[in-house]
C-alpha positions in Angstrom: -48.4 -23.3 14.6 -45.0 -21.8 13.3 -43.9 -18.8 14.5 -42.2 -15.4 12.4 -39.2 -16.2 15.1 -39.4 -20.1 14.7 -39.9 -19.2 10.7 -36.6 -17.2 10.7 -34.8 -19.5 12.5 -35.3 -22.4 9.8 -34.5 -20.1 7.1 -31.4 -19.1 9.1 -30.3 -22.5 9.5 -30.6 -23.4 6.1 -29.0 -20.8 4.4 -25.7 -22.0 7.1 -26.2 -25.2 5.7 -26.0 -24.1 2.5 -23.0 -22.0 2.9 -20.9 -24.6 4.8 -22.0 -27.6 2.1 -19.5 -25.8 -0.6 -21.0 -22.8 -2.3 -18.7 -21.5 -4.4 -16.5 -18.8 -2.9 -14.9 -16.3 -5.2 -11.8 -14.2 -3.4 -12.2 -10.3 -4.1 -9.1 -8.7 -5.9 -8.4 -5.2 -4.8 -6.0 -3.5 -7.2 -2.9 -2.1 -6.4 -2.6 1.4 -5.8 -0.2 4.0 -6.0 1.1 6.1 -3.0 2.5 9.8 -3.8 5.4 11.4 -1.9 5.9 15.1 -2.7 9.2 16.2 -2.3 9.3 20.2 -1.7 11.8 22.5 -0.3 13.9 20.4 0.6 12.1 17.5 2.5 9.4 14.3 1.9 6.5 15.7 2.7 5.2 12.4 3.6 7.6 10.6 6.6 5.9 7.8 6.9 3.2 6.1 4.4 2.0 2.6 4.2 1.4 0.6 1.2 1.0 -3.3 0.1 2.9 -5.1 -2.0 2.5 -4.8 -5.4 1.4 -1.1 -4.6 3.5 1.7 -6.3 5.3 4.4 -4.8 5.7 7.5 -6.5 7.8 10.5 -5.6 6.5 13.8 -7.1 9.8 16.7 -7.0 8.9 19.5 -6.6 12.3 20.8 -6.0 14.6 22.4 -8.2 17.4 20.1 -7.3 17.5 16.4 -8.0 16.6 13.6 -5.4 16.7 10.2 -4.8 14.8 8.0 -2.6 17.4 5.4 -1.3 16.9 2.8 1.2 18.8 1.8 3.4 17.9 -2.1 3.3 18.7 -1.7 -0.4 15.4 -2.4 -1.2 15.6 0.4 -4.2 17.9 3.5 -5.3 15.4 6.0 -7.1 16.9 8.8 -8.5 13.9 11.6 -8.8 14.8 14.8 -11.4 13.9 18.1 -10.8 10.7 19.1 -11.4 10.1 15.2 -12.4 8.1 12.3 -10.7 9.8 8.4 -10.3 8.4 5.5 -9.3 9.3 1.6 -8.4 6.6 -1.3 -7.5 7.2 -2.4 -3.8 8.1 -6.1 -4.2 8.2 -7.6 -0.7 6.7 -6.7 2.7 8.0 -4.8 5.8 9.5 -1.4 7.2 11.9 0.4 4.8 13.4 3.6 6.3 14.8 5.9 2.8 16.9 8.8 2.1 18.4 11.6 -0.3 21.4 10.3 -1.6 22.5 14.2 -1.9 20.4 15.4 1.1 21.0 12.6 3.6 19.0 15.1 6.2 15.7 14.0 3.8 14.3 10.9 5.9 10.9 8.6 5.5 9.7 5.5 6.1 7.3 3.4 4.1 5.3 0.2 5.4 4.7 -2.2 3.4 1.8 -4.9 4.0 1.2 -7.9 2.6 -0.6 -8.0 -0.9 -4.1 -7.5 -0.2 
């Protein structure tokens, strides 16, 4: 006599069998996105975001002066019009603190992960 529990058990242990004898694996691709940093009176709104590689950032001006988001790694030099947006691809992985070229008061940070 076979029990529901001794019954679950053998259908347990073959579906590990089955998954450790090679069934096919397929990875799961999340897309990049893109991250937004508004820039309005005067500041990023956003001090600190976090993103992966390949991801893009884009800084929205609200401002009616011109911007740019400069890092100080050299990792990019965006300039960011009046009333305009900009954006760059982040190529590689890690912390990259940024400024305004012509506000060096406006500071953020983005992380950037790994590609997913």
């Amino acid at each position: 006599m076979v029990t529901a529990m001794g019954r679950t058990a053998r259908v347990l242990s073959v579906l590990v069998m089955l998954a450790s004898a090679g069934a096919p694996t397929h990875a799961v691709t999340v897309p990049p996105v893109t991250v937004t940093v508004t820039i309005d009176q005067v500041a990023f709104r956003e001090k600190s975001v976090s993103a992966h590689v390949g991801d893009t950032i884009e800084w929205v001006n609200k401002d009616i002066f011109d911007h740019t988001a400069s890092a100080k790694n050299g990792a990019f030099n965006v300039d960011i019009p009046a009333g305009k947006k900009a954006r760059i691809v982040l190529k590689r992985a890690g912390e990259i603190d940024y400024f305004c070229e012509y506000h060096p008061n406006m500071t953020a940070r983005v992380v950037v992960a790994k590609a997913r």
